[in-house]
MMTF fields as JSON, N, C-alpha, C and O atoms, coordinates in Angstrom:
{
  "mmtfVersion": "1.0.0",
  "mmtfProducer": "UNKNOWN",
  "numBonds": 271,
  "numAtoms": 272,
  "numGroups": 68,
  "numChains": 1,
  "numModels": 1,
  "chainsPerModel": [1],
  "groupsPerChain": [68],
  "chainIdList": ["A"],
  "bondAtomList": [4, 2, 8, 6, 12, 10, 16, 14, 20, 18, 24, 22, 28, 26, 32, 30, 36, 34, 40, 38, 44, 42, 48, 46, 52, 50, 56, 54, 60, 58, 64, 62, 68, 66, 72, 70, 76, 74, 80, 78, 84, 82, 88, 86, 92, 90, 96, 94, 100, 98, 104, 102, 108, 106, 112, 110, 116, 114, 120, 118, 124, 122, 128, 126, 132, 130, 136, 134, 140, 138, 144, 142, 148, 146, 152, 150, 156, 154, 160, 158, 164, 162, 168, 166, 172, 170, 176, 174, 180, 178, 184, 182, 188, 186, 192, 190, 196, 194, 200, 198, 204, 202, 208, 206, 212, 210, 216, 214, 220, 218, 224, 222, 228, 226, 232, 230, 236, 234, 240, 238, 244, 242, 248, 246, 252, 250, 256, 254, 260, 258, 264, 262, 268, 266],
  "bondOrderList": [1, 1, 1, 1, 1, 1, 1, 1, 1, 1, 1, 1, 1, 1, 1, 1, 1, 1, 1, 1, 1, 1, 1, 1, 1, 1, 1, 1, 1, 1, 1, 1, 1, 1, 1, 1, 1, 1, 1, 1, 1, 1, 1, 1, 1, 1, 1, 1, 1, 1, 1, 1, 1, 1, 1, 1, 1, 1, 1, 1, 1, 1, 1, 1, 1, 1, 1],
  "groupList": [{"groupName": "UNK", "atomNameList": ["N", "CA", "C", "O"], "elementList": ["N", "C", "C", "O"], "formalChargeList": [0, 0, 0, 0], "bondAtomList": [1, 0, 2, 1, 3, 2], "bondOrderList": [1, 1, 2], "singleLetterCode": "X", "chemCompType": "L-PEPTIDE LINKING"}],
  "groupTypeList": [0, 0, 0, 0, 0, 0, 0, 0, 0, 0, 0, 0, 0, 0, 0, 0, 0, 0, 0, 0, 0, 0, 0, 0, 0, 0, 0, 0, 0, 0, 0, 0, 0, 0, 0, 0, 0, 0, 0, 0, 0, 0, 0, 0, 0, 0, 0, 0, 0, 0, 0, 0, 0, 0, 0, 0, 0, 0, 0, 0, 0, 0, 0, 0, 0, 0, 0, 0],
  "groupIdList": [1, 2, 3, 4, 5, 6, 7, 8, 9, 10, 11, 12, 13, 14, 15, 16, 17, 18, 19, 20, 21, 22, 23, 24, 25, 26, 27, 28, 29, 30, 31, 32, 33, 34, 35, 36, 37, 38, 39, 40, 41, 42, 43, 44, 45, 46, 47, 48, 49, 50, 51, 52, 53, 54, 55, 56, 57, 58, 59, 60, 61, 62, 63, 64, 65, 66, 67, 68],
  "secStructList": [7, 6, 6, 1, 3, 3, 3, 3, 3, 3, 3, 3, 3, 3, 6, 6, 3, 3, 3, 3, 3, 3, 4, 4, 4, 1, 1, 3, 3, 7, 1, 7, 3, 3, 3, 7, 7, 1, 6, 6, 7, 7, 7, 7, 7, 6, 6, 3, 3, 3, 3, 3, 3, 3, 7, 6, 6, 1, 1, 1, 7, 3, 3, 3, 3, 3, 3, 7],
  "xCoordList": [1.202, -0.05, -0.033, -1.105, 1.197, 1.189, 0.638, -0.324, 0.737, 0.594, -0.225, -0.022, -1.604, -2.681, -3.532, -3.904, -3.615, -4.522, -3.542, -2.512, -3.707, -2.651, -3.334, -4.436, -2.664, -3.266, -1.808, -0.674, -2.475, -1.725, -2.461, -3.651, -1.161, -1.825, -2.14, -1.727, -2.549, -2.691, -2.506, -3.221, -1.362, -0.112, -0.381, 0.372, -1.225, -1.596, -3.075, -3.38, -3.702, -5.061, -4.859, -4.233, -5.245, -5.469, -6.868, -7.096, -7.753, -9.007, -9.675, -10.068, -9.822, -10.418, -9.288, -9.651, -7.969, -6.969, -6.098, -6.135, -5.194, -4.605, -3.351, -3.51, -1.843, -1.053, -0.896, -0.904, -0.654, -0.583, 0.913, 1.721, 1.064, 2.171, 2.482, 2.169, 3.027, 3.067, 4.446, 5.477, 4.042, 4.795, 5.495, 6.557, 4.649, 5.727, 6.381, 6.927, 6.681, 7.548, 8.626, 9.195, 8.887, 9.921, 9.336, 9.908, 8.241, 7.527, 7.782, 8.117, 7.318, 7.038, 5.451, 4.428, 5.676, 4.593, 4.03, 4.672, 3.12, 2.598, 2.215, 2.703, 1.476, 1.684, 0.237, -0.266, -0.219, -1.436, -2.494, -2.595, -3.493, -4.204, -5.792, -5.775, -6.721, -8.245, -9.196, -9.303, -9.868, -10.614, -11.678, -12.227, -12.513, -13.631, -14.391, -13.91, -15.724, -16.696, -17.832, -17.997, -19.059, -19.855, -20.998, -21.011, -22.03, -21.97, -20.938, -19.829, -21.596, -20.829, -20.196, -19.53, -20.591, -20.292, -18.666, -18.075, -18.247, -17.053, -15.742, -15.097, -15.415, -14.676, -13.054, -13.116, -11.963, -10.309, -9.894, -9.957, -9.436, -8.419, -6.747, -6.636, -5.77, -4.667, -4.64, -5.195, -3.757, -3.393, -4.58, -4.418, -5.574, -6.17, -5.626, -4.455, -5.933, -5.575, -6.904, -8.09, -5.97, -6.76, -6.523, -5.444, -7.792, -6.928, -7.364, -8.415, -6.318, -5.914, -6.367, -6.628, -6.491, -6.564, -5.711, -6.078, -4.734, -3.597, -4.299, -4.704, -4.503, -4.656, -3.503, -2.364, -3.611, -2.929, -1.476, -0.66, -1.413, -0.712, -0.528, -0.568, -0.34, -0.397, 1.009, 1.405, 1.517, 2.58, 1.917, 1.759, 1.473, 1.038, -0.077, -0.398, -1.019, -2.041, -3.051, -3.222, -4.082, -4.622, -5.784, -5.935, -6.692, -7.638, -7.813, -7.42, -8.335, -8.575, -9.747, -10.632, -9.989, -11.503, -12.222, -13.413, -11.684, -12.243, -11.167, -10.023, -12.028, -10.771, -11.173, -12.234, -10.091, -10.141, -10.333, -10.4],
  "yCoordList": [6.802, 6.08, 4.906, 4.349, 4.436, 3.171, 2.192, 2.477, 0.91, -0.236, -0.439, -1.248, 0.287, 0.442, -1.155, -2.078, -0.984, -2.535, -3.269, -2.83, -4.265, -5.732, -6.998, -7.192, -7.987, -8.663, -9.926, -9.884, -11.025, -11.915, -13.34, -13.557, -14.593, -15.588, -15.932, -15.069, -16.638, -17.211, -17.997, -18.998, -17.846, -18.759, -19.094, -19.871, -18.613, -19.545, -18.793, -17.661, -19.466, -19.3, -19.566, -20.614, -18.841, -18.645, -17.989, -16.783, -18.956, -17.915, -17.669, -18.277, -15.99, -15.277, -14.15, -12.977, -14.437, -13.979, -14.964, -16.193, -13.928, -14.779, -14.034, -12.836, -14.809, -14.121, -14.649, -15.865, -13.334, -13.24, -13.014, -12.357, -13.842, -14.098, -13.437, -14.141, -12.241, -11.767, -11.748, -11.086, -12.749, -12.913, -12.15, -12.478, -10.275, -9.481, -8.924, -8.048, -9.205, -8.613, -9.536, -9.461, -10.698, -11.639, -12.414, -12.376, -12.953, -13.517, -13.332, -14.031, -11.65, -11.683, -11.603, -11.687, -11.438, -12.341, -11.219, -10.233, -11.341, -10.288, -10.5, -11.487, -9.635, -9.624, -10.523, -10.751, -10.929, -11.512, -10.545, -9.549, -10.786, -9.576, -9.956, -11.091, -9.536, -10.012, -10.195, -9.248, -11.163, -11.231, -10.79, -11.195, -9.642, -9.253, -10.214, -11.086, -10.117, -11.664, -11.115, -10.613, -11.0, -11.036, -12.258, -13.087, -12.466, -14.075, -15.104, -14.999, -15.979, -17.597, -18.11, -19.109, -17.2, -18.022, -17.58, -18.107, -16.742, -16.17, -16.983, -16.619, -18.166, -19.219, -19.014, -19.598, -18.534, -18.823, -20.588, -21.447, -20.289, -21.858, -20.964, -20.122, -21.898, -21.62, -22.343, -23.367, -21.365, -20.985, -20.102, -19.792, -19.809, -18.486, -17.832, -17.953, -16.588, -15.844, -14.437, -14.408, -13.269, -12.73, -11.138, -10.693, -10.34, -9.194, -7.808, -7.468, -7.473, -7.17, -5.361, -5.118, -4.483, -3.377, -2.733, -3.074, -1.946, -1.417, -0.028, 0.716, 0.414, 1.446, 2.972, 2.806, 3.875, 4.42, 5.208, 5.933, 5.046, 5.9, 4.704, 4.929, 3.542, 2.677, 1.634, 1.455, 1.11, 0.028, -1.294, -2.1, -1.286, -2.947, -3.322, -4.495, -2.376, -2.841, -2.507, -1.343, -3.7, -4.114, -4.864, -5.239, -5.164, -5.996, -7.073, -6.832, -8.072, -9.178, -8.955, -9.765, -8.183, -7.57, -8.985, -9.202, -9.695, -10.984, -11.646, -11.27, -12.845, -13.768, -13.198, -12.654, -13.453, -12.987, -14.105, -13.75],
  "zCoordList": [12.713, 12.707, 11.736, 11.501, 11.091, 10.647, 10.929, 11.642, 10.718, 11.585, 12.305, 13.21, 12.169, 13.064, 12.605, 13.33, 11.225, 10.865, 10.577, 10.067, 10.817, 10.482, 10.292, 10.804, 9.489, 9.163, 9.436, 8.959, 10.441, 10.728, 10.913, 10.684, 11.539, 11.412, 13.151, 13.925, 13.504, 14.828, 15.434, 15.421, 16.293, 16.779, 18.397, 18.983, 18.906, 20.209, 20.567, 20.191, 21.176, 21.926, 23.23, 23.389, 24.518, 25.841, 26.011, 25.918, 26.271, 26.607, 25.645, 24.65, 26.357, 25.121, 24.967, 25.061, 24.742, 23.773, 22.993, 22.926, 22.344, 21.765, 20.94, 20.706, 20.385, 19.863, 18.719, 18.527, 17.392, 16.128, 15.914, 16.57, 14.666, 14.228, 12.801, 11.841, 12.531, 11.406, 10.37, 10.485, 9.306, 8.4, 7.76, 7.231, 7.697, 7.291, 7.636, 6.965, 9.04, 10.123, 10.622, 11.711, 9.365, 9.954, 11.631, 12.721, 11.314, 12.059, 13.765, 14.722, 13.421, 15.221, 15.571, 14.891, 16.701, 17.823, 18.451, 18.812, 18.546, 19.062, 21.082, 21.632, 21.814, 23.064, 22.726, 21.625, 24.059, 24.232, 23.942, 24.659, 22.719, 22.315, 22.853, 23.327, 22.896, 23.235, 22.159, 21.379, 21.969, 20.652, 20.868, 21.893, 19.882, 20.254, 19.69, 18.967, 20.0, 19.719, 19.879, 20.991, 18.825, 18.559, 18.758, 17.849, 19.937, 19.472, 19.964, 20.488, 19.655, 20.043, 18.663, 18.392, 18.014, 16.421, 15.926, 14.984, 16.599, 16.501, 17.014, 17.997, 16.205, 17.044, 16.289, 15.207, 16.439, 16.053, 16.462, 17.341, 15.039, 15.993, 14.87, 13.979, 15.729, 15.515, 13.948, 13.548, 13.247, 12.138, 11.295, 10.115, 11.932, 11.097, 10.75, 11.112, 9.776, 9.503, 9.898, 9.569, 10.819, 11.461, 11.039, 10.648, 11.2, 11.185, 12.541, 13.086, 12.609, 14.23, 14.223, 13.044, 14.791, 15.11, 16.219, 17.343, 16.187, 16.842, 17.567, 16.673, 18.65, 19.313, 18.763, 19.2, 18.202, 17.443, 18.509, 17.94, 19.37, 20.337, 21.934, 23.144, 21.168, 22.383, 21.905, 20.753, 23.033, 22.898, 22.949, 23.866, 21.329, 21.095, 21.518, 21.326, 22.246, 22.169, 21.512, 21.152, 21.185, 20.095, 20.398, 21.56, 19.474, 19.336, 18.124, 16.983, 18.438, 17.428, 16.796, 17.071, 16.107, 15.748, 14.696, 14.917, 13.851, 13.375, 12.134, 11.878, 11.423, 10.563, 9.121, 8.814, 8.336, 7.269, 6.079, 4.902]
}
């Protein structure tokens, strides 16, 4: 159950997902994740810094829960 919260930067936008780029993992990339959004006020742009939520028993998937 490691690796469940993470905290990365934000390396592309599609939509309403997007992939995180984590520096302490020797900068890998994550799959296309979905940003949850509260509101309209909830806007990423690339190079945020975000922090992510990992499904505990899942391959990589995750949520963009908000920026840090």
């Amino acid at each position: 159950m490691k690796d469940i919260i993470r905290v990365g930067t934000v390396s592309s936008i599609s939509g309403s997902t997007a992939r995180i780029t984590y520096d302490d993992r020797e900068n890998a990339v994550s799959s296309e994740l979905p940003i949850v959004q509260r509101g309209d006020v909830f806007q990423l742009m690339v190079g945020d810094q975000v922090l992510v939520v990992y499904l505990p028993n899942s391959k990589g998937e995750g949520f963009i829960i908000g920026k840090v």
